[in-house]
C-alpha positions as a Markdown table, in Angstrom:
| # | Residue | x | y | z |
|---|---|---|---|---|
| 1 | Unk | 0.0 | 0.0 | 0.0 |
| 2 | Unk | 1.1 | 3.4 | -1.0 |
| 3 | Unk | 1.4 | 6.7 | 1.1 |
| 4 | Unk | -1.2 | 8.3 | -1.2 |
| 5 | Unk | -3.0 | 4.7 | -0.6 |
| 6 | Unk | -3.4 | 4.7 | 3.1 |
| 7 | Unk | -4.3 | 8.6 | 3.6 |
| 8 | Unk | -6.9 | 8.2 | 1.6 |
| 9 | Unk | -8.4 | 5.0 | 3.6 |
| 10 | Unk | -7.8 | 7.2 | 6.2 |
| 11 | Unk | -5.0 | 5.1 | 7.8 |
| 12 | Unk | -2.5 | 7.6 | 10.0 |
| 13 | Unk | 1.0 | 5.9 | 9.4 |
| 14 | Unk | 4.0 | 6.8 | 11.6 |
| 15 | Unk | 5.3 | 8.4 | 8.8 |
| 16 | Unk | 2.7 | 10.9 | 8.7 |
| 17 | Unk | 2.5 | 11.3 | 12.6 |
| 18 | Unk | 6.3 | 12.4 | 12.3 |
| 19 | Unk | 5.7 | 14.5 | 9.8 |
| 20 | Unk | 3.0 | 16.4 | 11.6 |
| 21 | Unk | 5.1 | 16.5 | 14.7 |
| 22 | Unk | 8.0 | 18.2 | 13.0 |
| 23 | Unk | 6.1 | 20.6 | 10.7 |
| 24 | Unk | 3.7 | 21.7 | 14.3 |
| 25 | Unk | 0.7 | 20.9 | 12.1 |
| 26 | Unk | -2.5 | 18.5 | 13.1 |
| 27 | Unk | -1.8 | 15.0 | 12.2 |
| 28 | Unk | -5.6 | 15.1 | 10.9 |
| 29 | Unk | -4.9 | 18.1 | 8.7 |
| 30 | Unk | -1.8 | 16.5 | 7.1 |
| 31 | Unk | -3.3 | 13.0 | 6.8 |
| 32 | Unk | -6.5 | 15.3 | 4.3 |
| 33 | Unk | -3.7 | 17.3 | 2.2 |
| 34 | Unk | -1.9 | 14.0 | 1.5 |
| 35 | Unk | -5.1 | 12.2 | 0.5 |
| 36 | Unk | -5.9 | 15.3 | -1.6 |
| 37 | Unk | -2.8 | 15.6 | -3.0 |
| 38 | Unk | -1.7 | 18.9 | -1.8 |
| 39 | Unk | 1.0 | 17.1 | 0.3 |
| 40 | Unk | 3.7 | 14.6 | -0.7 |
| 41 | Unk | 6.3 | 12.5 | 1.5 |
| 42 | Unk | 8.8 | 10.7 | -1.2 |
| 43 | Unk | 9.8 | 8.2 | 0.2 |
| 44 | Unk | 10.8 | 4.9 | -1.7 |
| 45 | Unk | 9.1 | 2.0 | 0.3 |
| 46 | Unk | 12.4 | 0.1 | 0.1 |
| 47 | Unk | 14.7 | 2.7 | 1.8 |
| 48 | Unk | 15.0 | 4.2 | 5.3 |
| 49 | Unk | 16.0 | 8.2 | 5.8 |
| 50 | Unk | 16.7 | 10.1 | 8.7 |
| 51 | Unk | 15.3 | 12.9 | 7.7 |
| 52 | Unk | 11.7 | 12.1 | 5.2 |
| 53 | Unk | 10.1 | 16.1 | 4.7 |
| 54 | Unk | 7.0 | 16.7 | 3.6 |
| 55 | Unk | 6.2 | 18.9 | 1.0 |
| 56 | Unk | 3.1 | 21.0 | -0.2 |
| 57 | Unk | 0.2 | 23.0 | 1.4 |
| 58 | Unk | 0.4 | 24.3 | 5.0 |
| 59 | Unk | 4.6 | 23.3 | 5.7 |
| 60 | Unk | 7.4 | 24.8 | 5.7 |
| 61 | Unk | 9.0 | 25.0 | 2.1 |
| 62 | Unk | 11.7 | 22.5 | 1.5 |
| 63 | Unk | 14.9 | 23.1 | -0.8 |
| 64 | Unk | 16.3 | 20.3 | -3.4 |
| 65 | Unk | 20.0 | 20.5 | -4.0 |
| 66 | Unk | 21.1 | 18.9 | -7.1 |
| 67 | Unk | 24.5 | 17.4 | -7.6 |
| 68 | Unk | 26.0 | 14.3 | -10.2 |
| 69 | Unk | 29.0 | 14.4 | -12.7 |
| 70 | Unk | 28.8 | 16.2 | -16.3 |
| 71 | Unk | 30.7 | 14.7 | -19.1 |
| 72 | Unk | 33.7 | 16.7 | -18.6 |
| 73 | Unk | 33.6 | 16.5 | -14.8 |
| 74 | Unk | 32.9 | 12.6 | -13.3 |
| 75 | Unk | 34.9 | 11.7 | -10.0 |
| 76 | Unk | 32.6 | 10.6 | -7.5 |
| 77 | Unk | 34.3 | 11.6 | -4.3 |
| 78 | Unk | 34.2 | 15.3 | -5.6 |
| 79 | Unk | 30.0 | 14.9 | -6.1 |
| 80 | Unk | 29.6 | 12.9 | -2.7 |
| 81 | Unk | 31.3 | 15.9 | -0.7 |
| 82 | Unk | 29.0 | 18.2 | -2.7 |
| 83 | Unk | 26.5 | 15.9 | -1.2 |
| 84 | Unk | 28.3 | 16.5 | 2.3 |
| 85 | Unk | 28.1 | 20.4 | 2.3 |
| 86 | Unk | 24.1 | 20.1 | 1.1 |
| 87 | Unk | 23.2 | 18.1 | 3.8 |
| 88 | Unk | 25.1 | 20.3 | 6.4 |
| 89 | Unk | 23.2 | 23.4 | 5.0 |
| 90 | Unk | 20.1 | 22.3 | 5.3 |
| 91 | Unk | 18.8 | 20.3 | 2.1 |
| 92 | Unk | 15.8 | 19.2 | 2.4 |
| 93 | Unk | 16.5 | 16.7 | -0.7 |
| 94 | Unk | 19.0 | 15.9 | -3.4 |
| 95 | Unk | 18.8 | 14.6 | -6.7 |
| 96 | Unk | 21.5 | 12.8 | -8.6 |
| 97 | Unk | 21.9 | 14.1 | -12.2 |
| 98 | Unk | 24.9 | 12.2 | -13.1 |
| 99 | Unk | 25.7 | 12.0 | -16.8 |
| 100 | Unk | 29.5 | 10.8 | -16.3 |
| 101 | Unk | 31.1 | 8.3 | -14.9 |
| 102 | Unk | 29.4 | 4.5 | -13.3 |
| 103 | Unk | 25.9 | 6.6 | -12.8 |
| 104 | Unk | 25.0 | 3.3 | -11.0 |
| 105 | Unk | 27.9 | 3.0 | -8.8 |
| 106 | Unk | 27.6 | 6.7 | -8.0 |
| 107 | Unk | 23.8 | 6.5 | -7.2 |
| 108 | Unk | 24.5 | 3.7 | -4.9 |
| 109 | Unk | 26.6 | 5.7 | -2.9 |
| 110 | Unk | 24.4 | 9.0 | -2.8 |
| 111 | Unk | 21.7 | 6.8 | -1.3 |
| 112 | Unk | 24.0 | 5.3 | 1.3 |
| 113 | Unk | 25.1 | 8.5 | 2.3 |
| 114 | Unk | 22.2 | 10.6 | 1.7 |
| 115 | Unk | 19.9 | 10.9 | 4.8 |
| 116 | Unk | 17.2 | 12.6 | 2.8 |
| 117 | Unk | 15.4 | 11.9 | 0.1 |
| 118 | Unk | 17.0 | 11.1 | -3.7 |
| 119 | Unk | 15.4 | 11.9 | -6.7 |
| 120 | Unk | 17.1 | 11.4 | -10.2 |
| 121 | Unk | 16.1 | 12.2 | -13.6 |
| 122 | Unk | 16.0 | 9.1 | -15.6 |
| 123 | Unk | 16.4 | 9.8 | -19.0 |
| 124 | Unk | 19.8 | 10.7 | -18.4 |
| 125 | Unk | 20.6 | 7.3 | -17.8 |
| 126 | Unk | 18.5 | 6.2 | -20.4 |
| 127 | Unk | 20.2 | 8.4 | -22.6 |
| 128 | Unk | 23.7 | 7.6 | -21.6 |
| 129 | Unk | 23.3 | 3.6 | -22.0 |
| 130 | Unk | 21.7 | 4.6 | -25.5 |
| 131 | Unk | 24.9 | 5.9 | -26.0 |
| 132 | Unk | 27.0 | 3.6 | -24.7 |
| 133 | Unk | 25.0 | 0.5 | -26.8 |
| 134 | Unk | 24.0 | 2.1 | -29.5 |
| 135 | Unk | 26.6 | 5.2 | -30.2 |
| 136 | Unk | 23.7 | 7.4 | -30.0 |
| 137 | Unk | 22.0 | 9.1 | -27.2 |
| 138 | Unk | 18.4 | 9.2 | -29.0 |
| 139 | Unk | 18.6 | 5.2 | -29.6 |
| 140 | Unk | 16.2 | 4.2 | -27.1 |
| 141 | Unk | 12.9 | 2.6 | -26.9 |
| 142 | Unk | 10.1 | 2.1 | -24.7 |
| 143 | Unk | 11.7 | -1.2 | -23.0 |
| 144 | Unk | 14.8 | 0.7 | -22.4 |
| 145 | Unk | 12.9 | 3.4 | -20.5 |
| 146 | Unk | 10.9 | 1.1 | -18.3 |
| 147 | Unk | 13.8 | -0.8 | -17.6 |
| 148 | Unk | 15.9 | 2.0 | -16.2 |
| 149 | Unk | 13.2 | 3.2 | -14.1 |
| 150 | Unk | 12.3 | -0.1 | -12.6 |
| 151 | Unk | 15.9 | -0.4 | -11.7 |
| 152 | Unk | 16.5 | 2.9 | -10.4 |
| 153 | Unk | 13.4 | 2.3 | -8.2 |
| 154 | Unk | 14.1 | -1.0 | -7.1 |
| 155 | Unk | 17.6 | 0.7 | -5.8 |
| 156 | Unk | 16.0 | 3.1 | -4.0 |
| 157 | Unk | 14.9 | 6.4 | -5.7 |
| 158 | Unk | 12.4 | 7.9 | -4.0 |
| 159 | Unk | 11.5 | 10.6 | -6.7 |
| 160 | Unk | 11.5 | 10.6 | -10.6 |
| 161 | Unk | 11.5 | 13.3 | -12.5 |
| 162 | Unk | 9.8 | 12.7 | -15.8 |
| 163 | Unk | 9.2 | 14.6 | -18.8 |
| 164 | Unk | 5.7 | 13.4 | -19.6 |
| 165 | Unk | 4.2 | 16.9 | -20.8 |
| 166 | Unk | 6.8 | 17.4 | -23.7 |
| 167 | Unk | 4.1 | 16.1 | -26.4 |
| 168 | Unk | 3.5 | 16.4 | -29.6 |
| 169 | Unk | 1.0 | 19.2 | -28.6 |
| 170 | Unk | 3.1 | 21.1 | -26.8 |
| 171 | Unk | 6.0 | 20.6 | -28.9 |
| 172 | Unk | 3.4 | 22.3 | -31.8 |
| 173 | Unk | 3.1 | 25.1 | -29.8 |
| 174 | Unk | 6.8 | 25.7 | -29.7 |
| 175 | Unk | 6.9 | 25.5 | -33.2 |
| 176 | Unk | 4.3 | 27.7 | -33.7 |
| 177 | Unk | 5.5 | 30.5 | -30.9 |
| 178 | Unk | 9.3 | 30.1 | -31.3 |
| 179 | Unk | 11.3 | 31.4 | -28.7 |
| 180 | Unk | 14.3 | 33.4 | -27.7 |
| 181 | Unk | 15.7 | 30.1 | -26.4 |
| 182 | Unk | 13.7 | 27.2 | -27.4 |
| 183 | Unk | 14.4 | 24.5 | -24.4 |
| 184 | Unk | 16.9 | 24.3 | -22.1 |
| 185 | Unk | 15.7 | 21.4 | -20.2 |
| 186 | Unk | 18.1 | 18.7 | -20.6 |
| 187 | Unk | 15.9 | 15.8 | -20.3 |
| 188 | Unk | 13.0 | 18.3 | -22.3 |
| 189 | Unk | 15.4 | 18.5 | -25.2 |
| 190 | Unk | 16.5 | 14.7 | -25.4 |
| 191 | Unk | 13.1 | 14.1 | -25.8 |
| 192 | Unk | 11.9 | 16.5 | -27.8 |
| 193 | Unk | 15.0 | 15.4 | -30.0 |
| 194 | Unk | 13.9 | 11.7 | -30.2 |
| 195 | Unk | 10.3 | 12.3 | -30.6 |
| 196 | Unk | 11.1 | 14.9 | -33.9 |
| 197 | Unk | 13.8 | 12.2 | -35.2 |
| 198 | Unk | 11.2 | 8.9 | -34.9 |
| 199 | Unk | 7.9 | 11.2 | -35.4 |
| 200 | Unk | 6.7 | 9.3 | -32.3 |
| 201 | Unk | 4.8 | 10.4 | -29.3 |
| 202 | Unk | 6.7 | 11.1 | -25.9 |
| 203 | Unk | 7.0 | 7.4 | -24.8 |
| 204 | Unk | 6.7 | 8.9 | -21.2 |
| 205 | Unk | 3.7 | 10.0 | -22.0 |
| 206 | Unk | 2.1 | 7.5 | -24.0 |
| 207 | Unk | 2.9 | 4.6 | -21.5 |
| 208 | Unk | 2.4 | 6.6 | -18.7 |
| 209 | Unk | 0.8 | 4.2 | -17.2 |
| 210 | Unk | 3.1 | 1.4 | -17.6 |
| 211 | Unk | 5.5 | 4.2 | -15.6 |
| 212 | Unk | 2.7 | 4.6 | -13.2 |
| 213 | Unk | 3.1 | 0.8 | -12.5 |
| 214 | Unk | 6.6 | 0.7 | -11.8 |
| 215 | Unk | 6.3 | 4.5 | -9.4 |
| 216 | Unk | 3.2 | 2.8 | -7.6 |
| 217 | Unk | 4.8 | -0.6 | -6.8 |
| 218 | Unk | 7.6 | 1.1 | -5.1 |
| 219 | Unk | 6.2 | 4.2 | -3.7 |
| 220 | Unk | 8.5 | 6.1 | -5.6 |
| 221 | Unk | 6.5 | 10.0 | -5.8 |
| 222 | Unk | 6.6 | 11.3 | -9.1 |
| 223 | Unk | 7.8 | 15.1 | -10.5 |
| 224 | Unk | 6.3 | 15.5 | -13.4 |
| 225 | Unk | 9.0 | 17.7 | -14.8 |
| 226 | Unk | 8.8 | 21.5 | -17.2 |
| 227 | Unk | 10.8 | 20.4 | -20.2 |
| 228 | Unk | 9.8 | 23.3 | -21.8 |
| 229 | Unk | 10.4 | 25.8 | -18.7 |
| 230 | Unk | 11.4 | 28.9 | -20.2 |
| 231 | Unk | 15.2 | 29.8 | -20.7 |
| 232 | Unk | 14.9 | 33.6 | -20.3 |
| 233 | Unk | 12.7 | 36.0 | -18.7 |
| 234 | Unk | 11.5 | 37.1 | -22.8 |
| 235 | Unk | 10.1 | 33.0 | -22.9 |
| 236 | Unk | 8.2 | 33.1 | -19.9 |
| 237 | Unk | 4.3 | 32.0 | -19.3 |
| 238 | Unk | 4.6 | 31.5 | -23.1 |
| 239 | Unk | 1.8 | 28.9 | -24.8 |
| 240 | Unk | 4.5 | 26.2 | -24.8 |
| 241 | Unk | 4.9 | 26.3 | -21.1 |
| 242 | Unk | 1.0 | 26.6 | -20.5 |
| 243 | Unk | -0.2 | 23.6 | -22.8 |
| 244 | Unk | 3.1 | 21.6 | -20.8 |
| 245 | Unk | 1.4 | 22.4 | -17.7 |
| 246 | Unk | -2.2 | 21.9 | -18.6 |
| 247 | Unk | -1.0 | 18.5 | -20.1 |
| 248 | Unk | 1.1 | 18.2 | -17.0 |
| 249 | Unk | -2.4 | 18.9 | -14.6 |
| 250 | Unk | -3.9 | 15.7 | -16.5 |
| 251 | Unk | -1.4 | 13.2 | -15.8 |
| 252 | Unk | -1.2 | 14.2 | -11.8 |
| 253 | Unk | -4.9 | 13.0 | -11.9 |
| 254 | Unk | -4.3 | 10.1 | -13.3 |
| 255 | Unk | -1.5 | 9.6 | -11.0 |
| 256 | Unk | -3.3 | 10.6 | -8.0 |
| 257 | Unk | -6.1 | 7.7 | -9.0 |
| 258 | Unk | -3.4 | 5.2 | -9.4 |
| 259 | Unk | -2.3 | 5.8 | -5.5 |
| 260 | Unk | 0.7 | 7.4 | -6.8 |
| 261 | Unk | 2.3 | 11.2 | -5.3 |
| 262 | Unk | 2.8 | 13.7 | -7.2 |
| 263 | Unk | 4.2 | 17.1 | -7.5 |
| 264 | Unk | 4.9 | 19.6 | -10.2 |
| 265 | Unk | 8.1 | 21.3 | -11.9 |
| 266 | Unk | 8.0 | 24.7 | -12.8 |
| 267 | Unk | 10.0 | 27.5 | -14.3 |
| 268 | Unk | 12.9 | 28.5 | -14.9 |
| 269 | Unk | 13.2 | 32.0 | -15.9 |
| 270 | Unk | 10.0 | 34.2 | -15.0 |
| 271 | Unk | 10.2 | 38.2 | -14.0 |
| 272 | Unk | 8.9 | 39.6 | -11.0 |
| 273 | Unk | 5.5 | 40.4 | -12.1 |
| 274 | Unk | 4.9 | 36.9 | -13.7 |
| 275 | Unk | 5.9 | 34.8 | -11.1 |
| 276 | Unk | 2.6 | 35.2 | -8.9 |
| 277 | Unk | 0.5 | 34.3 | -11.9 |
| 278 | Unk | 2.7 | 31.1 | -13.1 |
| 279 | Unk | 2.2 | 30.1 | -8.8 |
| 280 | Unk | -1.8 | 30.3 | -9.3 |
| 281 | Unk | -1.6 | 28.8 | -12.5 |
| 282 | Unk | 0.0 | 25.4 | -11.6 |
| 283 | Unk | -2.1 | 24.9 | -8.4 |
| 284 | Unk | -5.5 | 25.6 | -10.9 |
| 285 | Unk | -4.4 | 23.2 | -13.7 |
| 286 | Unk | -2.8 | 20.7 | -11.4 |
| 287 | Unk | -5.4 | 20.6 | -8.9 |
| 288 | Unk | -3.1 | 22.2 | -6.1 |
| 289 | Unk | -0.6 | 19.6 | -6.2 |
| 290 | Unk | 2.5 | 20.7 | -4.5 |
| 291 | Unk | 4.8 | 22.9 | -6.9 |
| 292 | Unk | 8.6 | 22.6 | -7.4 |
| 293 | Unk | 10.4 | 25.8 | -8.9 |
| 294 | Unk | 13.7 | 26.2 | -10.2 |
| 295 | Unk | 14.6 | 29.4 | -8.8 |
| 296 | Unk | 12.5 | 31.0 | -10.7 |
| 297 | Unk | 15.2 | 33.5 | -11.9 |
| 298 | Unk | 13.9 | 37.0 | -12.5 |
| 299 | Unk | 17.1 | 38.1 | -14.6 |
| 300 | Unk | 18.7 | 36.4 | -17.7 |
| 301 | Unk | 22.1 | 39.0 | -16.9 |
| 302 | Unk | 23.0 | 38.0 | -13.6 |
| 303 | Unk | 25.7 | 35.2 | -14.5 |
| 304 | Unk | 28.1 | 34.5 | -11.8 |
| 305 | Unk | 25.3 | 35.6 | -9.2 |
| 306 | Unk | 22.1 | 33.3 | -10.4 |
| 307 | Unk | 21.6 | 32.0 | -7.0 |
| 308 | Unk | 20.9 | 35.5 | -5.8 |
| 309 | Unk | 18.7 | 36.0 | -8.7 |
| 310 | Unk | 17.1 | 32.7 | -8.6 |
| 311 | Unk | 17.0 | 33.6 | -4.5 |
| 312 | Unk | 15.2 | 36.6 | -5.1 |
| 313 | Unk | 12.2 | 34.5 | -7.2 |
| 314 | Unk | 12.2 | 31.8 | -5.0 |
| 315 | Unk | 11.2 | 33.6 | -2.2 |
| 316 | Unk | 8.0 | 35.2 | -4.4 |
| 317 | Unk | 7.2 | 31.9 | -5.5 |
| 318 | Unk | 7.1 | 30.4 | -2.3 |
| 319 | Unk | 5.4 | 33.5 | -0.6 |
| 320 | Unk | 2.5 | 32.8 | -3.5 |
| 321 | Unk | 2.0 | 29.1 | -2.7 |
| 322 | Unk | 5.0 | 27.4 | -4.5 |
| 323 | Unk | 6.2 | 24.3 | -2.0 |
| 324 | Unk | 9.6 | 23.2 | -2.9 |
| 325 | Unk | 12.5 | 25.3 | -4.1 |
| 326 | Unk | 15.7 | 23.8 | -6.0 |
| 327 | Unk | 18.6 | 25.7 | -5.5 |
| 328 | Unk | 20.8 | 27.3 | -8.1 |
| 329 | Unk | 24.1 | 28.1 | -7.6 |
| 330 | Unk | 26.7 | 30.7 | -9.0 |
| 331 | Unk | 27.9 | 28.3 | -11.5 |
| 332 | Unk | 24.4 | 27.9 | -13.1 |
| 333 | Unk | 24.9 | 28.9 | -17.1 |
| 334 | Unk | 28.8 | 29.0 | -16.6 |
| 335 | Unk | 30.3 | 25.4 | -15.4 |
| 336 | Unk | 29.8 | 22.6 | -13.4 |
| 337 | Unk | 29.2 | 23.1 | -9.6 |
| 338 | Unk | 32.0 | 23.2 | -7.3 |
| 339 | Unk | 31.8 | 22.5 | -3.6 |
| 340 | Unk | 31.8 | 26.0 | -2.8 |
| 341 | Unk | 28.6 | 26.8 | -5.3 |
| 342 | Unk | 26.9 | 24.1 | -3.7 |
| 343 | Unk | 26.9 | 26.2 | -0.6 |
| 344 | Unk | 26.6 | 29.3 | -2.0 |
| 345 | Unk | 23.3 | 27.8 | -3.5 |
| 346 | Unk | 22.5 | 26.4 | -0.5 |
| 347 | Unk | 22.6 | 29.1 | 1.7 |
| 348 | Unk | 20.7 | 31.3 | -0.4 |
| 349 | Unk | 18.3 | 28.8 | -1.2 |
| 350 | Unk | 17.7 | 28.4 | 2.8 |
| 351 | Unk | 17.3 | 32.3 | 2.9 |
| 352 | Unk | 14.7 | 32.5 | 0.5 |
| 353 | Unk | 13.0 | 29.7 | 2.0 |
| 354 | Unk | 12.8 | 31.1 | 5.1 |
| 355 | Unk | 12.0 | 34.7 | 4.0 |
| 356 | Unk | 8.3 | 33.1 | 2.7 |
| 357 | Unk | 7.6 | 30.7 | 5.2 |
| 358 | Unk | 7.3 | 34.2 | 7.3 |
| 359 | Unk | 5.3 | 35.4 | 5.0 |
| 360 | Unk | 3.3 | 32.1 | 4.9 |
| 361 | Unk | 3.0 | 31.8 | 8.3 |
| 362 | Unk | 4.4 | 29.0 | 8.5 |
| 363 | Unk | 4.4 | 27.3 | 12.4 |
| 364 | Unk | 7.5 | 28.7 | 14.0 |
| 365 | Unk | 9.5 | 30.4 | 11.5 |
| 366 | Unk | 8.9 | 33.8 | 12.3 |
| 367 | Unk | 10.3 | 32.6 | 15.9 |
| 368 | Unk | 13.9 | 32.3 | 14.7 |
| 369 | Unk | 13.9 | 35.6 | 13.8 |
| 370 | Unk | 12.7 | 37.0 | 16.9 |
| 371 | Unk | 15.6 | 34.9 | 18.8 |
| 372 | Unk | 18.3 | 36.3 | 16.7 |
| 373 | Unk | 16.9 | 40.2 | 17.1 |
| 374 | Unk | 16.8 | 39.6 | 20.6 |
| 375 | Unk | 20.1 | 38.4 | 20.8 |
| 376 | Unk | 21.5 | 41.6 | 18.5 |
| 377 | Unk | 19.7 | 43.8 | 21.0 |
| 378 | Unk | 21.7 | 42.2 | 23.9 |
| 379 | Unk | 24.9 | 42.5 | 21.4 |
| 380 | Unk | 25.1 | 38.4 | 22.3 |
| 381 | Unk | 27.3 | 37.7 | 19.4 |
| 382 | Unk | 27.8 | 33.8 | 20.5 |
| 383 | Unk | 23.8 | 33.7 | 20.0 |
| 384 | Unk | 23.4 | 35.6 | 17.1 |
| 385 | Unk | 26.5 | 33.3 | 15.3 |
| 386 | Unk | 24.6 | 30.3 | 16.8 |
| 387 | Unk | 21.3 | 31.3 | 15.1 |
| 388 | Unk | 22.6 | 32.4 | 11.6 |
| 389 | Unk | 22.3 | 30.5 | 8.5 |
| 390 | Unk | 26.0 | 29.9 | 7.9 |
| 391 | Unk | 27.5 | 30.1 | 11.0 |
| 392 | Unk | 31.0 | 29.3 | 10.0 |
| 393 | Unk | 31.1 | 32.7 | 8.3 |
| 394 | Unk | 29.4 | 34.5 | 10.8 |
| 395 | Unk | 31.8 | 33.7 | 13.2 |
| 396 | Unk | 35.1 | 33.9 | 10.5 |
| 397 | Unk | 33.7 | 37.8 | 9.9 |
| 398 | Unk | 33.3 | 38.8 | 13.9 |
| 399 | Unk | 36.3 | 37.5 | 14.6 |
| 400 | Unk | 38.0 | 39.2 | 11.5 |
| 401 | Unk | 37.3 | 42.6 | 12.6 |
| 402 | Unk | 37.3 | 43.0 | 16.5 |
| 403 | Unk | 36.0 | 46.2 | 17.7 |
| 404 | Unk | 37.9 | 48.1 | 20.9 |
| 405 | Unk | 34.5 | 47.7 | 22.9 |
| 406 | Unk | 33.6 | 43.9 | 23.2 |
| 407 | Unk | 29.5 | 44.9 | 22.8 |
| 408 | Unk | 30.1 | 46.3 | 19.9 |
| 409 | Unk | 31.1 | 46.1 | 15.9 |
| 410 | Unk | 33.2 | 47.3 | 14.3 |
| 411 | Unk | 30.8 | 49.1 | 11.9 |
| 412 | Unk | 29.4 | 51.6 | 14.4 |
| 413 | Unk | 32.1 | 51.1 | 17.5 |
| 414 | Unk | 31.2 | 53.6 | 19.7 |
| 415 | Unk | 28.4 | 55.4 | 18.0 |
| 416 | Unk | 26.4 | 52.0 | 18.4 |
| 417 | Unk | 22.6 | 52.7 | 18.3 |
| 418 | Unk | 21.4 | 50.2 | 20.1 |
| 419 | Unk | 23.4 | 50.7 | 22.7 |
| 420 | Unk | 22.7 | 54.5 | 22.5 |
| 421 | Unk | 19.3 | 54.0 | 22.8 |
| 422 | Unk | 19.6 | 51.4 | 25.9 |
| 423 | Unk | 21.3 | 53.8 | 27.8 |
| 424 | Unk | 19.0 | 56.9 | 26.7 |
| 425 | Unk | 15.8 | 54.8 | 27.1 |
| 426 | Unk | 16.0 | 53.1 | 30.3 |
């Protein structure tokens, strides 16, 4: 029996009574949104966690951090210590998007090591056994695509990302409406590739059920994924992405009736003003399933800084209703991640979390904040390091620039206004 299964025989698992304790929220409440779909717990029946999360209406929004070797870069140890410095900043999940290297091998040891949930993109592997059988990445069939996914659930994966909504529908409307940048979804554009060079239909899509089978017998939640997300800010809420997402709305009820979770990829690249309508637009078409962004960036020109700019959508999104934010880091457009970017992404990722779960009101969120201004008012700075974000550099910049007064900083020193006004005011 399924997660999705038991909530909606009204059956309270352990699972979800953890999940209610953790998130502050009543067990009965949670046990509805997951039987409506508003709330999913991936969570691969075969595989324990430390640390399951919830994700969707009424809790506090979660952050993916995605790490796995490129063509160019493929040494495992590098991507597991990325996997390392996510953890310790707070992911919430990680997903393995190795194209390089013994993807296998490597995926077996992100889900040893990984103490939250795993989610891959399949149709890279699919892609790169294509390649390594057949010399050609777009040399795959329907078999090959089941068989990767029953093996990548059997070891483990508890979520999937699938390009199901890159059809030949929506691919007409890309045709018709071309774009600035026409997709930059890797797994969007493999497809999209093999379904223009066979003039077949998205075999994701038309054997979606046959990949509900495999999702539902393992419990493995399903991201239907936005391979045709926009790829700069001039792209965005564009009739490709809208007939995607209508097409993607269909499929989560389907999934939903199968027993299996679901959630929802958005964009990609979206300016400030858009971002609140693409938020309403997913949880109308997709029945208010819970809605995983990527970023959104609200800039195409801020290469070098794209987890700021991605940071600065993220928190709209999730302040409008979106559940689950994937991090981007300063690398995104330029290279392949380095440990460093993968906190840089992190930590910003975590801010703009936060930032709308205040705005959300979220059960105890706005209560870290209050601790931390309490402590600045004391000037406790052994409190306020304890209670920051990344409290290694906290700590690195007090101590880099000591003040002559200990209650002080070094910004203000002596003309400190909070301790002006404690003398002047009591």
């Amino acid at each position: 029996m399924t997660l999705l299964e038991s909530a909606k025989k009204q059956i309270l698992t352990p699972l979800m009574k953890r999940i209610a304790k953790e998130e502050a929220v009543p067990a009965a409440q949670l046990l509805k949104h997951i039987a409506e779909g508003k709330v999913v717990i991936p969570l691969n029946k075969n595989r324990r966690i430390k640390k399951p999360c919830g994700i969707g209406l009424g809790l506090r929004t979660k952050i993916n951090a995605n790490i796995g070797t490129s063509t160019d870069k493929s040494q495992m140890h590098y991507e597991l210590k990325k996997l390392d410095v996510a953890l310790e900043f707070g992911a919430d999940a990680v997903m393995d998007l190795s194209v390089g290297g013994n993807l296998k091998l490597i995926r077996k040891e992100i889900l040893k090591r990984s103490n939250v949930a795993v989610g891959t993109v399949p149709i890279y592997e699919i892609a790169v056994e294509a390649n390594k059988k057949n010399d050609d990445f777009l040399k795959f069939n329907t078999s090959d695509i089941l068989q990767i996914l029953e093996s990548q659930a059997k070891e483990g994966v508890d979520f999937f990302t699938v390009h199901a909504g890159v059809t030949k529908k929506s691919l007409g409307e890309l045709k018709k409406h071309r774009r600035t940048i026409d997709i930059v979804s890797r797994g969007g554009a493999i497809l999209a590739a093999w379904m223009i060079q066979s003039r077949k239909e998205n075999p994701f899509y038309e054997d979606f059920d046959k990949v509900l089978d495999i999702a539902y017998k393992y419990d493995v939640t399903l991201s239907l994924g936005d391979g045709l997300r926009p790829g700069s800010i001039l792209d965005a809420t564009d009739k490709a992405q809208i007939s995607e997402l209508k097409i993607l709305g269909e499929l989560a009820t389907r999934a939903k009736k199968r027993n299996v979770q679901v959630m929802i990829e958005g964009p990609g690249h979206v300016p400030l003003d858009q971002i609140k309508k693409n938020v309403q637009l997913e949880k109308k078409f997709c029945h208010q399933a819970p809605f995983y962004v990527l970023g959104p960036l609200v800039t195409d020109v801020a290469a070098g800084y794209d987890h700021i700019s991605a940071a600065i959508g993220g928190a709209l999104a999730a302040s409008f209703g979106a559940d689950f934010l994937c991090y981007v880091t300063p690398a995104e457009h330029l290279r392949h991640p380095s440990i460093e970017d993968v906190k840089e992404g992190m930590v910003a990722s975590r801010i703009s979390a936060h930032a709308a779960d205040i705005v959300k009101n979220v059960k105890n969120a706005i209560d870290w904040d209050r601790k931390i201004s309490l402590a600045r008012k004391k000037r406790d700075w052994k409190e306020q390091i304890k209670l920051s974000i990344d409290k290694n550099k906290a700590k690195v910049y007090r101590a880099s620039s000591k003040p002559h007064s200990f209650d002080v900083c070094t910004m203000c020193g002596k003309y400190c206004s909070i301790k002006l006004m404690e003398r002047c005011m009591h």
